[in-house]
C-alpha positions in Angstrom: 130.9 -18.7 11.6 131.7 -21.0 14.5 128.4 -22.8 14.3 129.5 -23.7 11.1 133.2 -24.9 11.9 131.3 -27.0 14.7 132.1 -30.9 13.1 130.3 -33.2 15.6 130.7 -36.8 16.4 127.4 -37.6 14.3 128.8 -35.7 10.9 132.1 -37.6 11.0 130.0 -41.2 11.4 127.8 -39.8 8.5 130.9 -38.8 6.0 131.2 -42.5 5.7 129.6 -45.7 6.2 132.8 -48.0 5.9 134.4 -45.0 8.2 134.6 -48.3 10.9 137.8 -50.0 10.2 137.7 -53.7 11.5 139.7 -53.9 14.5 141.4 -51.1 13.9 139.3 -48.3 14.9 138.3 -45.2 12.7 139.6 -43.9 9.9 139.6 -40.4 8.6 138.3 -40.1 5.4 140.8 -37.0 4.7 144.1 -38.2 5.6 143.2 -41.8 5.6 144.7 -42.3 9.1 143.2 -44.5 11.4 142.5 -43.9 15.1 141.7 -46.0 17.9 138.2 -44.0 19.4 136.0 -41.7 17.4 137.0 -39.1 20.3 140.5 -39.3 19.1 139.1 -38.9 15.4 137.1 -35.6 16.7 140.4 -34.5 18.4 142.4 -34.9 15.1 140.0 -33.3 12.9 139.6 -30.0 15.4 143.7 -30.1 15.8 145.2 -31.2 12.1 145.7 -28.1 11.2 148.3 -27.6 13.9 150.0 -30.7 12.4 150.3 -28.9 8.6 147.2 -29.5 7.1 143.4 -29.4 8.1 140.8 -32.1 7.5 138.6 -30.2 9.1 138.4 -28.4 6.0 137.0 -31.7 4.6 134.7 -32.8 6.7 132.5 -28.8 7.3 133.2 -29.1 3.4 131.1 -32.1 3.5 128.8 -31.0 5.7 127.6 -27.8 3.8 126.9 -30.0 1.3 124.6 -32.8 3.1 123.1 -29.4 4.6 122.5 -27.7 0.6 121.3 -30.9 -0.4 118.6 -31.6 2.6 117.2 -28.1 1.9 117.0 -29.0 -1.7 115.2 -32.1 -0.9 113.1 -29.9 1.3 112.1 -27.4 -1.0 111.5 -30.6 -3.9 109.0 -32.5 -2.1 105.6 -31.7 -1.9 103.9 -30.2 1.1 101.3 -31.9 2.7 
């Protein structure tokens, strides 16, 4: 179960493209708050739910979905 609350740096810069905010630093695609270092993104994601809510939730949400929908990519294309 811990391997899959495990949200690493590479998921959060995969939940989102735009996830760079100009200048500004990066923003958390849950709560929409904006940080100044992706460490300090990682750090709020592993610790919101010590401030009342958890975006963590979101993003290992997220994540078993990229990971149902690889498989089911897997399993669709043809072996060589």
């Amino acid at each position: 179960a811990s391997d899959r609350a495990r949200i690493t740096v590479r998921d959060i810069l995969a939940a989102s493209p735009r996830q760079l905010v100009p200048q500004c630093g990066y923003q958390c695609m849950s709560c929409c708050r904006v940080f100044p270092t992706l460490w300090s993104l990682k750090i709020h994601i592993q610790h919101s739910s010590q401030e009342g809510y958890s975006c963590k939730v979101y993003y290992r949400r997220l994540k078993a979905l990229w990971e149902k929908e690889h498989k089911e990519q897997e399993a669709a294309s043809p072996q060589g």
